[in-house]
N, C-alpha and C positions, 0 to 999 in steps of 0.2 A: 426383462421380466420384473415383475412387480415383488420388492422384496418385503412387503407389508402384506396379512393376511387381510382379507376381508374385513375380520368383525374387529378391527384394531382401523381401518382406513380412514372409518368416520369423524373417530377420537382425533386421530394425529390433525387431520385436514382443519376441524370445529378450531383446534388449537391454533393453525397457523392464520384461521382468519382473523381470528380473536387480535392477535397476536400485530399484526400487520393493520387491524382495523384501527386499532394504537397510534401508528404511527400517522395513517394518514390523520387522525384525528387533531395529533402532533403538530402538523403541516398547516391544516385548516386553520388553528388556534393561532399560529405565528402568522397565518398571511397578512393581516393588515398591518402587521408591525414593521415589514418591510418596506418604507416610505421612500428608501433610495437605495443609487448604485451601491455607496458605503455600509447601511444596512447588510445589502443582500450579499456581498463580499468577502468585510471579515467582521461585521457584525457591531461596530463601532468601537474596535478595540474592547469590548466590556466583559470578557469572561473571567471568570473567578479561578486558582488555581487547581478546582476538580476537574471542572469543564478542560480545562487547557490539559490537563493528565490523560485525561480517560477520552478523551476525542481526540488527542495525537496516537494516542497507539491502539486503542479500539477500529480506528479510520485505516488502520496499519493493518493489522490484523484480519483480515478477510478469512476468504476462504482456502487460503492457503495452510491458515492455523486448522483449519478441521477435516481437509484435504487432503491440500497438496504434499505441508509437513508429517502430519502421521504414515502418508506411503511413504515419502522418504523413508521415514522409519522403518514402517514395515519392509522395504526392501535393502536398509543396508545395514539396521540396528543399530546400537548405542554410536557408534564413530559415526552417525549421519548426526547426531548431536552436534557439531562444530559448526554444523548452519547455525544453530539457535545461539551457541556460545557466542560468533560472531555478532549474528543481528545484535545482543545484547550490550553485548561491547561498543560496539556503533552506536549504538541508542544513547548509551551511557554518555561518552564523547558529546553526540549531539545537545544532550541537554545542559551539559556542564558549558561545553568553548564557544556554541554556535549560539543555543537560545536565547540569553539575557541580549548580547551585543545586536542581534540583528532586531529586535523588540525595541532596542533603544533607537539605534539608526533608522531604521523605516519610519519609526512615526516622528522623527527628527525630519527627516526627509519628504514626508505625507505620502508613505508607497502604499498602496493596498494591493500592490499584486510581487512578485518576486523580479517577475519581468520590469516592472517599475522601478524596484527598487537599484538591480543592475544600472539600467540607463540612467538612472538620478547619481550612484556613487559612483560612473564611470563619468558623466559630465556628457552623454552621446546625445547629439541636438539633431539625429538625422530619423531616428526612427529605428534604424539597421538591428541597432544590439534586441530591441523588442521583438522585433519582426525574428529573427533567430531564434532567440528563444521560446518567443511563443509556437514557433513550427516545430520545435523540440519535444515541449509540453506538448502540445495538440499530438504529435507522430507517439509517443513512447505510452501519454496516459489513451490515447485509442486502443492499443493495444493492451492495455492493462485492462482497462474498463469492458472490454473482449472478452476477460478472464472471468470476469466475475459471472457474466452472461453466460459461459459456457459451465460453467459452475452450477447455476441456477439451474438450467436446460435439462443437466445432467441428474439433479438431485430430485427435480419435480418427475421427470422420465422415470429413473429410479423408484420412487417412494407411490407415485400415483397410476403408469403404467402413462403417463400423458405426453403425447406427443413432444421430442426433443425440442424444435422449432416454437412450440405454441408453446414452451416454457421458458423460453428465453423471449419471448415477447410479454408475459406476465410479469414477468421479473423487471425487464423494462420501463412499462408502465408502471410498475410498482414505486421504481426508484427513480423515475422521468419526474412523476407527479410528485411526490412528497419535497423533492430538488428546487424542483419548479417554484409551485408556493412558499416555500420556506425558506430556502438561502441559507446561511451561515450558522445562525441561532439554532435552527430548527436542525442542522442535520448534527453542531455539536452539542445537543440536550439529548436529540436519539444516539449519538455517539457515548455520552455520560453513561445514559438507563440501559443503553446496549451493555458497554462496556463490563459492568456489573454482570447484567444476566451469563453472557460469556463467560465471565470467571468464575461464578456459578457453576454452569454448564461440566465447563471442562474440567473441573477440579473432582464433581462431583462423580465425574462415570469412574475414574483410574481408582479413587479411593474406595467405591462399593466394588468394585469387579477384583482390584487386589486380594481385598477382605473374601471373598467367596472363591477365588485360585488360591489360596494357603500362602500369599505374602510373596514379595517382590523375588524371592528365590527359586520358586516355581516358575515365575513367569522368565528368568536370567536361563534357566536350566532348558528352556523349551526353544531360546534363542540359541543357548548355543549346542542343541541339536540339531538345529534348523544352519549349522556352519556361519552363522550370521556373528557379528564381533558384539564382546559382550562388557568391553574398556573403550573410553577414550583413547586408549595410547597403546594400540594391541601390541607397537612394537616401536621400535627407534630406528627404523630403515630409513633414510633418507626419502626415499618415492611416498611413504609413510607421512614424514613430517611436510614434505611438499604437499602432499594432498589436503592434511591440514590448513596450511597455511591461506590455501588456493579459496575452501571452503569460507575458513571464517572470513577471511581479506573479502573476499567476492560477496558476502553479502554486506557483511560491517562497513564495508567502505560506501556505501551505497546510501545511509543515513544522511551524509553530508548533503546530498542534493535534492530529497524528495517534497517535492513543494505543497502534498497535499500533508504532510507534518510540517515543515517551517513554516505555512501559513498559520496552524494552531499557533505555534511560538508566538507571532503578530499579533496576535488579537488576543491575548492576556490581558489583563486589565492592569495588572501592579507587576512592574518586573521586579519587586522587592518579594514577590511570592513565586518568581519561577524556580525556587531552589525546592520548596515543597511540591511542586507538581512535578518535576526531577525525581524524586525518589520516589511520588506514589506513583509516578509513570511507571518508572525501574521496576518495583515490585510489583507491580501488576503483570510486565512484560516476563520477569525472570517467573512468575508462577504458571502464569497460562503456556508457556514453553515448556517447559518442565512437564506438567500435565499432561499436555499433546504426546510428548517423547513418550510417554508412558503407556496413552493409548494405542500409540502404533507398535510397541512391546508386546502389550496385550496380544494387539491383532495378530502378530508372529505366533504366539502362543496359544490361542484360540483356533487361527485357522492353518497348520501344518501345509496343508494341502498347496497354500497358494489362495492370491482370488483372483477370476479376470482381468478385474479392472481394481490395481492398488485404492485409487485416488477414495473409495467407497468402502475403507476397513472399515471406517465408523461407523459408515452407516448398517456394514453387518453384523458388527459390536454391539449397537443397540439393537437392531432388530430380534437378533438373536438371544441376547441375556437380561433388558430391562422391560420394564412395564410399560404399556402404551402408552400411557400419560406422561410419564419420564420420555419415552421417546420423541412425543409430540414435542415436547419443549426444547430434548437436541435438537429435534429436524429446525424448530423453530430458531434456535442458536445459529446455525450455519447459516437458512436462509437471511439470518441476522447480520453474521458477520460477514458475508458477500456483500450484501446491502448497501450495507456500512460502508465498505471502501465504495463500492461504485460511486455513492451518492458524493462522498470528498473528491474523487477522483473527477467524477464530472463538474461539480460547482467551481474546482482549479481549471479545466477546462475552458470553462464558462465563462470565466472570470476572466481568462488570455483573451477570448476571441471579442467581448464586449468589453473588458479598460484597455487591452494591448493590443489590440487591430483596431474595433470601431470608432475610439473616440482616439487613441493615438494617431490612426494613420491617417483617418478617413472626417473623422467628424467631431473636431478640436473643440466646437462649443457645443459638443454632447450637453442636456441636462442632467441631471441624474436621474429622474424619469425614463429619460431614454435610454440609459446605459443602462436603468433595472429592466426593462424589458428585453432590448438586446440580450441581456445577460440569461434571460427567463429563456428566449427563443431559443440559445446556444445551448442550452442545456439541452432541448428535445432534438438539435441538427447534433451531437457529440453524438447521445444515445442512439440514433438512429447510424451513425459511421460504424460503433463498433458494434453493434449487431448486425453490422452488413458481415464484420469479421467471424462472429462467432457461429454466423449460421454455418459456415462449411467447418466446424471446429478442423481448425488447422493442426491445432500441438493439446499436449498436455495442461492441464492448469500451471504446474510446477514450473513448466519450462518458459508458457508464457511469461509468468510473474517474473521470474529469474530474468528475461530479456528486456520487458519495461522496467523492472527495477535498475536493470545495470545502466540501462540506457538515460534514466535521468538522473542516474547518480552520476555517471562521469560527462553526463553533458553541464550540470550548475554545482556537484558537491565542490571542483576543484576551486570557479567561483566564487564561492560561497564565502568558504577557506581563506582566500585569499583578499578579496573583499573587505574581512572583518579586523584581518591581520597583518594587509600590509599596506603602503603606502603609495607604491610604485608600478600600478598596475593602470592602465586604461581604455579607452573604448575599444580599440583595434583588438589590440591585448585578450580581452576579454569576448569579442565576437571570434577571434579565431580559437580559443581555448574551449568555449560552448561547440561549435563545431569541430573540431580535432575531438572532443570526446565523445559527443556523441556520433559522430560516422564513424569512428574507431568501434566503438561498444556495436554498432549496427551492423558492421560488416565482420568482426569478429568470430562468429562461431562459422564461420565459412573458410575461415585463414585458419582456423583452430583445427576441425572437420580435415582440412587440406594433410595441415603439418601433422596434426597426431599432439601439440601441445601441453594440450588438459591445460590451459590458464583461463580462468577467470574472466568474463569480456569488460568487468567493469575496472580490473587491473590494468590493464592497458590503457583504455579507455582514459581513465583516472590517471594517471601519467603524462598519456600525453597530452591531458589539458591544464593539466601546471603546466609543462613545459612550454607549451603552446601561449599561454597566455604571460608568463614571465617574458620568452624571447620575444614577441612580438610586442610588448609595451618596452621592453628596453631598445630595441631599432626604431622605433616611433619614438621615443619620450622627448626626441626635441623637436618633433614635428608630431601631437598625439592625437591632434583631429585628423593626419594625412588620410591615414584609409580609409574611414567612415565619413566623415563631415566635406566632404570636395559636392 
């Protein structure tokens, strides 16, 4: 059911084309700038440290921040807070231990992809560790880039009464094309202008809608009517503090490995300015979280009742208490920040199957010419896999994100980690520690489901690929081509 009224549909619709006609215009403007594979990749290492802030966690931020996060909220109140506390923490980490060193080393090494960068610091002359990782990336961001599709499907079905399927084909095309043409520059300048709007957005609904419910203690009093918790630390029971611990660990640890953020890291232009794009990253991530928590507060306190479908408080937040025109610009927000991730999601895709299969495996004296086409084609072959996913929407947005998040976080964060800080690590090493994490994270919630658990799958996951990769470089280290280079 169509949750827009009639004489409001035309406003919201006029704005989203406005809105989107932007970007593609975006797209069009950068096309001819892209002259090669390196162009269209990370963009010739040249972004300044706004771009490098606001496109690493704008690209983050999907539609999980306008979504998935506020039903969390909505269904378990302030203690689902420990997801965001987490992610922050993580973020934080990532910018301080992982940024600067891996910026320096890649372009030390001339990596443009993460995949490249492994095989160059592990010394692998066979292929193997690429060829791993890149079915890693391609398996985990399909399914992420699924999310966002089903996201779209859902919100133009939603908002316009438009067929599910024929909105996830819009969405597609939307984010297919602008990919397409533009490459690197083009998606982190609309990740810059996004990023802004977003914080905008989200800042703006919780602070008018507080203001007209009589202040934050009306809306704490209607939570906890609603029996929902209304502290971070409702108590010190142990099963308490494990649940905590499960929460923030299961998302925070996950930063270490997501390559559509470390490749932002890479393409900074001055690693003497990534300590500024660290903070204005942090505060950008610590306010729009925050924000979020607050709308999905609202939502408890607004709708007693319950709604359907959590994943949609917001959009009955607006529809229900703001103006059409403020509306058209949230709807425009989400579709924004969905957008946003698919487009980094799929150019990292892109980027695997044309620098990490086509000219790795297949086609060593690639041009660059040919790798920026390949690279253009893989974009429309990714898009077209994970809308094969999203048409039977299988899961949740929340749960998908949660399962591609965990899965490439303990298939390269352990990696990553290790990589930049230890010495002792190599090819074998590092292809069995990529696989131990990620088919651990992938089979995980089925061993979890089994036992009754409740752990994290990117805990595990993330374990056993240190583990994995320290013990297998120490039984090879006097023989460290044996398992890959024969």
């Amino acid at each position: 059911m169509n949750i827009l009224s009639s004489s409001h549909m035309a406003l919201e619709l006029a704005t989203l084309c406005v809105y989107f006609a932007i970007l593609i215009l975006v797209a069009c403007l950068s096309y001819k700038k892209q002259q090669t594979g390196a162009d269209f990749i990370l963009g010739e290492r040249s972004a300044n440290f706004w771009l490098t802030a606001l496109s690493a966690q704008a690209s983050d931020m999907g539609s999980w921040l306008f979504l998935g996060y506020p039903a969390l909220i909505f269904g378990g109140g302030v203690f689902a807070a420990w997801a965001a506390i987490g992610l922050t923490a993580g973020m934080f980490f990532n910018w301080h231990f992982i940024a600067p060193r891996l910026r320096k080393i890649t372009e030390q090494l001339g990596s443009l992809t993460l995949n490249a960068y492994f095989e160059a610091r592990c010394k692998d002359t066979t292929g193997s560790l690429r060829l791993i990782s890149g079915l890693m990336s391609v398996l985990f961001f399909t399914i992420y880039i699924s999310s966002g599709l089903i996201a779209t499907g859902v919100l133009l079905e939603s908002l316009f009464d438009l067929n599910y399927h024929i909105g996830i084909s819009l969405g597609l095309l939307l984010v297919v094309g602008y990919v397409f043409m533009g490459g690197y520059r083009t998606v982190a300048w609309i990740d810059l202008f996004q990023g802004f709007f977003l914080l905008g957005v989200i800042v703006c609904i919780p602070l008018y809608l507080l203001k007209q419910m009589g202040g934050i203690h009306f809306v704490m009093q209607q939570v906890a009517i609603k029996n929902l918790t209304v502290s971070l630390l409702p108590d010190y029971s142990k099963a308490t503090l494990w649940k905590i611990l499960m929460t923030a660990a299961g998302w925070g640890l996950g930063y270490f490995g997501q390559p559509h953020i470390l490749t932002k890291f890479m393409g900074i232009q001055k690693t003497s300015e990534m300590w500024k794009a660290k903070y204005l990253g942090i505060s950008w991530l610590i306010v729009t979280l925050t924000a979020a928590t607050f709308v999905g507060l609202i939502g408890i306190a607004l709708f007693q009742e319950g709604l359907a479908d959590p994943q949609q408080v917001i959009l009955s937040i607006v529809q229900s208490t703001l103006s059409p025109l403020f509306a058209g610009l949230t709807f425009c927000a989400i579709l924004a920040a969905t957008t946003n991730v698919m487009a980094a999601h799929i150019l990292i895709v892109a980027s695997n199957l044309s620098e990490d299969f086509y000219k790795r495996l297949f086609h060593k004296q690639a041009s660059s010419q040919q790798v920026l086409w390949v690279s253009r084609f893989s974009v429309i072959l990714v898009g077209l896999a994970s809308a094969s996913i999203a048409y039977f929407k299988p899961s949740t947005i929340y749960h998908l994100v949660l399962y591609a998040w965990s899965g490439l976080g303990a298939s390269f964060g352990p990696l990553v980690l290790l990589s930049l800080y230890s010495k002792n690590i190599n090819a074998p090493g590092a292809f069995a520690g990529i696989f131990a994490g990620g088919l651990t994270t992938a089979l995980w919630p089925y061993i979890d489901q089994k036992y009754g658990l409740e752990i994290a799958p990117i805990i595990p996951g993330f374990l056993f690929g240190l583990l994995a990769i320290q013990l297998i470089s120490k039984l090879t280290r006097k023989h460290p081509l044996a398992l890959l280079n024969t």
